[in-house]
C-alpha positions as CSV (number, residue, x, y, z in Angstrom):
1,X,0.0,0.0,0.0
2,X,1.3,3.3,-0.7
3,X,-0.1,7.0,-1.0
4,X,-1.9,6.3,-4.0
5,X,-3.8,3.7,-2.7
6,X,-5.8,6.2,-0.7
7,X,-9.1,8.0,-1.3
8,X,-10.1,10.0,0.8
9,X,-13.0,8.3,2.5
10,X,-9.9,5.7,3.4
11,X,-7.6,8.4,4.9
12,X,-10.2,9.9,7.1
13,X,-11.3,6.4,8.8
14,X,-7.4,5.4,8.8
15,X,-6.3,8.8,10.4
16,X,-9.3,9.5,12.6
17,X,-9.4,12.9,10.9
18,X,-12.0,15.6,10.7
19,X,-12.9,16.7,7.2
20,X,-14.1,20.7,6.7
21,X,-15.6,21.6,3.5
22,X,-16.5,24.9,2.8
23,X,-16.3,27.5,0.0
24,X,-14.3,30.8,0.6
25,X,-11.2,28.7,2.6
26,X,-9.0,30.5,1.5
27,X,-10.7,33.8,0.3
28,X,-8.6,36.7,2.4
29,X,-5.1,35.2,1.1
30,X,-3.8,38.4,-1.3
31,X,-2.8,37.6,-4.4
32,X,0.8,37.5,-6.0
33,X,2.1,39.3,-8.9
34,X,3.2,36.3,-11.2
35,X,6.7,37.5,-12.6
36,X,7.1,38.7,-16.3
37,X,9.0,35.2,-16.9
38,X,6.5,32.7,-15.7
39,X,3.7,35.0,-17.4
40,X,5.8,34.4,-20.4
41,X,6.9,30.9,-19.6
42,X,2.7,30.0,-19.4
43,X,1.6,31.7,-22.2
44,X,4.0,29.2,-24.1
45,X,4.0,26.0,-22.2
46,X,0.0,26.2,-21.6
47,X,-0.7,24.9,-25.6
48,X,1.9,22.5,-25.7
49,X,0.5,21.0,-22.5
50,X,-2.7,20.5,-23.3
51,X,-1.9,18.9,-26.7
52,X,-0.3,16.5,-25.2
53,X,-2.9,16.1,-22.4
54,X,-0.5,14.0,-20.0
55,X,0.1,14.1,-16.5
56,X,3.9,14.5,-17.1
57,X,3.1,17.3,-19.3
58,X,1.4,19.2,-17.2
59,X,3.7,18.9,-14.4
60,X,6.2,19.9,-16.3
61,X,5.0,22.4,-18.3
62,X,2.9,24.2,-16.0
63,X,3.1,22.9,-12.3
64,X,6.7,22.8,-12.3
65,X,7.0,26.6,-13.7
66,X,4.5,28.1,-11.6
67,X,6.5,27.0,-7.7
68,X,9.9,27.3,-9.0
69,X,8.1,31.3,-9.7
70,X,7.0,31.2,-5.9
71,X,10.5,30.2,-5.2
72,X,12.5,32.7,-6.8
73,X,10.0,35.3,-6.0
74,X,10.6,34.6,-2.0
75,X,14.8,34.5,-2.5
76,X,14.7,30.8,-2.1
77,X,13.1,30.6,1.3
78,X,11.8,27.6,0.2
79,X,13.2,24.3,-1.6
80,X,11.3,22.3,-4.0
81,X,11.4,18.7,-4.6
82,X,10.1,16.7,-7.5
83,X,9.1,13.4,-7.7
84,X,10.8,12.4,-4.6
85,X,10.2,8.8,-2.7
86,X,8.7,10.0,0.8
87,X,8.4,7.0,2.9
88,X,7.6,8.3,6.4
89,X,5.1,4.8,7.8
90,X,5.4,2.3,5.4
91,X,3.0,-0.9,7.5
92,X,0.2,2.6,7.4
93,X,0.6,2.9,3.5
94,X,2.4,6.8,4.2
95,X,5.0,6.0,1.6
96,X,5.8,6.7,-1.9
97,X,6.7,9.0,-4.1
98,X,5.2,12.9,-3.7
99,X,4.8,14.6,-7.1
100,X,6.1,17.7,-5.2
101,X,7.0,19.1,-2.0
102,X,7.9,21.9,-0.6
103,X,10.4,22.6,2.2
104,X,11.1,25.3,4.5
105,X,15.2,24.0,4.3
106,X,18.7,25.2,2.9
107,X,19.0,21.7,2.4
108,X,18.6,20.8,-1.5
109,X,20.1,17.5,-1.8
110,X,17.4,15.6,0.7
111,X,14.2,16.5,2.4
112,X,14.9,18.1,5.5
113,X,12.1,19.6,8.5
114,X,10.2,21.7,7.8
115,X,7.9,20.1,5.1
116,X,5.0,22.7,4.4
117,X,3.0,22.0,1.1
118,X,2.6,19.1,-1.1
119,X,1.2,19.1,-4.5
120,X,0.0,16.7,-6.1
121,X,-0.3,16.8,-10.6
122,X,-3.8,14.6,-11.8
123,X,-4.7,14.5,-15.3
124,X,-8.4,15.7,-14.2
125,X,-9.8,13.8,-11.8
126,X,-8.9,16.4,-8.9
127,X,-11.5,15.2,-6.1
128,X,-10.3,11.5,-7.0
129,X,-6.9,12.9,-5.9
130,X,-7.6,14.3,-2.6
131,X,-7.2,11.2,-0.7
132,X,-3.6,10.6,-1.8
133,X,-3.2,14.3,-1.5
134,X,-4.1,14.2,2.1
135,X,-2.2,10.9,2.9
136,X,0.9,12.6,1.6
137,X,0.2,15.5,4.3
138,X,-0.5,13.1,6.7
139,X,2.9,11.8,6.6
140,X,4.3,16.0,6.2
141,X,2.8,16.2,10.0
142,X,4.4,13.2,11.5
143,X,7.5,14.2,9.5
144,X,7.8,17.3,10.8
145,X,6.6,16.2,14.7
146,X,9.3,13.9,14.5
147,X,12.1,16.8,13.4
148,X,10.3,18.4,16.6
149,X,10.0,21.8,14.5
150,X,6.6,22.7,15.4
151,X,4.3,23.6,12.1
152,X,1.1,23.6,13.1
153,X,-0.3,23.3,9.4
154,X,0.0,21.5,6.4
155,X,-0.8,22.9,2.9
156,X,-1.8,20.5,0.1
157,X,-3.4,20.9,-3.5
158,X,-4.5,18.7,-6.1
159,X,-3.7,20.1,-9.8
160,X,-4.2,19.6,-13.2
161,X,-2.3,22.8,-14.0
162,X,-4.9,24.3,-15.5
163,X,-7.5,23.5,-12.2
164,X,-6.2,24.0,-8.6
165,X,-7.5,22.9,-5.5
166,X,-6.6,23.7,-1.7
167,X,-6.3,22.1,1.0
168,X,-5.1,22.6,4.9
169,X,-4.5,19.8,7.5
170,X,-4.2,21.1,11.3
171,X,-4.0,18.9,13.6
172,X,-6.6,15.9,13.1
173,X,-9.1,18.6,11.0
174,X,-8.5,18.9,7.2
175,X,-9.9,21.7,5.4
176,X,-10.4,21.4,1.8
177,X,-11.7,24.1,0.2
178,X,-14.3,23.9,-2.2
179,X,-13.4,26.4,-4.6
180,X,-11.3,25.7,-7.7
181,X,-8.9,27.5,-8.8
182,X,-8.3,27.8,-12.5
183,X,-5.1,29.7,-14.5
184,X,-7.3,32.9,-15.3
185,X,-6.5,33.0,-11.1
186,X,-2.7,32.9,-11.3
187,X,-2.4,35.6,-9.0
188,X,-4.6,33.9,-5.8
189,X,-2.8,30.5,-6.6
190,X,0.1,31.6,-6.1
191,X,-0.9,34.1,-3.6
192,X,-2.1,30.6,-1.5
193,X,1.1,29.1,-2.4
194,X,3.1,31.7,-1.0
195,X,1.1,32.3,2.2
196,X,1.4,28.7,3.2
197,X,5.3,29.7,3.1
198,X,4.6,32.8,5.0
199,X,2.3,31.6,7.6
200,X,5.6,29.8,9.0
């Protein structure tokens, strides 16, 4: 069993966790000016993305793009790692690899505390995704109680790259927001993405 062997009906009962939905979640974050070069890098990529209509695509061509933006933007606050094997409970199924994650670390060559947001690239089916999404961040909040570095949440979204969903685990109580984002809302995805890094 591994991350993607989760839905989210699964996680919840596995993890005794609370599940909030609600519209509006994450309403009051401000949005974030999307540099010139990602605005350029997009406007490219975007086509040749949905031609191909692959997961790999997408990730690459517009996921990938859009955090390594939030990155640089913040002066590399933050490290990103992609497609990295994150086996934190292996006999509870929290292992595997995580499409991407996000660290709060100088550390580049291996994950290191803090581990803040996870996202995680599906071709469409986003609400199909949450469940693997939230197993993922499940394993971020032992990770991190185990490095002792006290983050109280833990950010997650499930992405097409052209649809964005948010979600926010604190202690047993997920959130996931109802809303969806979509790339016409560049500016309050990445505004979300950068608050989870800011909230620290």
């Amino acid at each position: 069993m591994s991350y993607s062997d989760f839905t989210l009906a699964k996680v919840k009962k596995n993890f005794d966790l609370i599940t909030v939905e609600k519209m509006n979640t994450f309403s009051h974050v401000t949005e974030f000016e999307p540099s010139p070069l990602l605005t350029e890098t997009l406007r490219y990529n975007i086509p040749l993305a949905l031609a191909s209509n692959s997961e790999k695509a997408r990730s690459e061509m517009i996921i990938a793009p859009i955090l390594i933006d939030i990155r640089r933007q913040l002066q590399e606050q933050i490290n990103l790692f992609s497609g990295i094997e994150f086996d934190i409970d292996k006999e509870c199924g929290l292992n595997g690899v995580c499409d991407f994650l996000i660290s709060q670390s100088p550390e580049q060559l291996f994950v290191n505390a803090p581990v803040i947001t996870l996202v995680e690239a599906k071709k469409e089916n986003l609400i199909g995704g949450l469940g693997q999404c939230v197993a993922e961040m499940v394993a971020a909040q032992i990770f991190n109680d185990r490095e002792g570095n006290g983050i109280s949440e833990i950010y997650g979204a499930v992405t097409s790259g052209t649809n964005w969903k948010f979600l926010r685990l604190k202690g047993k109580v997920i959130e996931i927001d109802l809303d969806e984002y979509y790339l016409n809302d560049i500016k309050k995805i990445l505004g979300i993405l950068a608050n989870a890094v800011r909230e620290r």
